[in-house]
C-alpha positions in Angstrom: 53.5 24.6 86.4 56.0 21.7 86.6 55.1 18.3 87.5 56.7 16.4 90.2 56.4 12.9 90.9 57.8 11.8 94.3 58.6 8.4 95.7 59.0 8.3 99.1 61.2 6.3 101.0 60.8 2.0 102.0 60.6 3.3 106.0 58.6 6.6 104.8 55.0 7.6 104.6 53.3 9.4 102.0 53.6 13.4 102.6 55.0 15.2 105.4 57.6 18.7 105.3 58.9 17.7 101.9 55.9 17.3 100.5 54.5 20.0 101.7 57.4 21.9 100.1 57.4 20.9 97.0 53.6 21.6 96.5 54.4 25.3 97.0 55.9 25.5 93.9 55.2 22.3 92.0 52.1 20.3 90.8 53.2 17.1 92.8 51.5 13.6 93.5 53.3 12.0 95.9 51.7 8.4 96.4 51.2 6.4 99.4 54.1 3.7 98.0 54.3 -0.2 98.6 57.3 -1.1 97.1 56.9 -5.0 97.9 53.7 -4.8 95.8 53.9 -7.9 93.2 52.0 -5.4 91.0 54.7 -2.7 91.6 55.8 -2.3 87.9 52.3 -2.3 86.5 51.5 0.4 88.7 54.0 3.0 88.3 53.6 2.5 84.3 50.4 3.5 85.0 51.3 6.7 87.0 53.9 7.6 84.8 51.4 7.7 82.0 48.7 8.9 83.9 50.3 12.2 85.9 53.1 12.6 82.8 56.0 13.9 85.6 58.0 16.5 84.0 60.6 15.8 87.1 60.8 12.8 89.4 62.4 13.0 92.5 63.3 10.2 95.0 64.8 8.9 98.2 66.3 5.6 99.1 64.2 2.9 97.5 62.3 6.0 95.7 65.2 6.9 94.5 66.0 3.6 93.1 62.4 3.4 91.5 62.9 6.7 90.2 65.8 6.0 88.5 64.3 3.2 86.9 61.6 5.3 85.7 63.4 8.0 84.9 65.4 6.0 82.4 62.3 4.1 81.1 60.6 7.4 80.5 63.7 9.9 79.3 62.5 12.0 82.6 64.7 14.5 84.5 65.3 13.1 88.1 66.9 13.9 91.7 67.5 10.8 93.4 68.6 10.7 97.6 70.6 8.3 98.6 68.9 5.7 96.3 68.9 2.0 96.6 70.6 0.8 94.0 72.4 -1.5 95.9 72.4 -3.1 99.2 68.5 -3.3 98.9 66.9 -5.9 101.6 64.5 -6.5 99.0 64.2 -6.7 95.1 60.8 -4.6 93.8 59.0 -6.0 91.0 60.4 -3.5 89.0 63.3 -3.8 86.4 65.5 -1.2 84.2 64.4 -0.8 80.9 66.2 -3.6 78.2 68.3 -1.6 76.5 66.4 -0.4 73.5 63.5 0.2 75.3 64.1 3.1 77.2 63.2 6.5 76.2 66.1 7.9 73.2 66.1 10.9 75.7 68.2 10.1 78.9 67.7 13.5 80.7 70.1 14.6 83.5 69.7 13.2 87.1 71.5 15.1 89.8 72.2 11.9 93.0 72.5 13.6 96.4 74.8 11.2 98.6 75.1 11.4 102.4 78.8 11.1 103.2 77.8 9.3 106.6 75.4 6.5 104.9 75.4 4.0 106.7 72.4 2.3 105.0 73.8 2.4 101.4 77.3 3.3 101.3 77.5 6.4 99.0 81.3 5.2 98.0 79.7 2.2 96.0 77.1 4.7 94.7 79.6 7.4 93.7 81.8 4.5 91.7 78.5 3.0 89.9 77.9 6.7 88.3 81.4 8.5 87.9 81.7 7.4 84.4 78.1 8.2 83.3 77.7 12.2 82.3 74.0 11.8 82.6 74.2 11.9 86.5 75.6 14.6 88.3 77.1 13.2 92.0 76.6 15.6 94.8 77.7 14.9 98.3 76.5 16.0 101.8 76.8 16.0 105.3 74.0 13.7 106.5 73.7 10.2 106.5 70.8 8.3 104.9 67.9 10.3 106.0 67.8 13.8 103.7 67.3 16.9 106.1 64.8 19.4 105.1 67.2 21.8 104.7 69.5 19.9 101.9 66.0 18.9 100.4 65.4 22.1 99.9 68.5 23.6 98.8 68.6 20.7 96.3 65.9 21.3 94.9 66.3 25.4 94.8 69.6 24.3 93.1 68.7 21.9 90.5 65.0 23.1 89.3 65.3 25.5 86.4 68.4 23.0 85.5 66.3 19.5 85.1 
């Protein structure tokens, strides 16, 4: 059975419906996340080598984490509207130097809501169009992900990452 790691959002909680989803069909630890942790970096090294994901998927500042990791650790990942700009914050967390991350940079599909008003997915779309490791898909929603797009993303993009 596939492992799933999944980061929750900065205004989430841990679980809920797409949690509850993915466990149907996934092994998945989805942690209770504090993404203003000093210790942040420390700790997700420590998951990742803990749990070993074999897919992480993400939203918002999840899906900015998971990109991170997903570089670090040459992991497939679906990211949601991830933060990778117009954060309010900055996480103790930082890509991988180049060199360091894994020689494996697996696919990662980015699902972007066309009405995001919280990260503007036109800034998103231009930081990626150039990069063939991420496949860009866009939706009708606006920053939070609707179970149904979770879904059908995921029923999409499983056997493929």
């Amino acid at each position: 059975m596939k492992k799933v790691l999944y980061l929750h959002g900065l205004e989430s909680k841990q679980g809920g419906p797409k949690v509850d989803f993915l466990t149907k069909e996934f092994c998945v630890y989805a942690p209770e996340m504090d993404y203003k942790d000093p210790m942040l970096q420390n700790w997700v090294d420590f998951v990742m080598r803990q749990f070993q994901p074999d897919l992480i998927i993400g939203s918002s500042m999840g899906g900015y984490v998971a990109d991170i990791l997903a570089q670090k650790y040459g992991i497939p990942a679906i990211l949601f509207n991830p933060a990778l700009h117009n954060r309010s914050f900055e996480p103790a967390i930082e890509y991988p130097i180049e060199g360091e991350q894994a020689e494996l940079q697996d696919r990662k599909v980015v699902v972007l809501g066309k009405e995001d008003k919280v990260i503007p997915p036109y800034i998103t779309k231009i930081m990626f169009e150039n990069n063939r490791n991420y496949k860009i898909v866009l939706e009708e929603m606006g920053h939070q992900t609707p179970l149904n797009i979770f879904i059908d993303t995921i029923n999409n993009y499983k056997n493929e990452l």
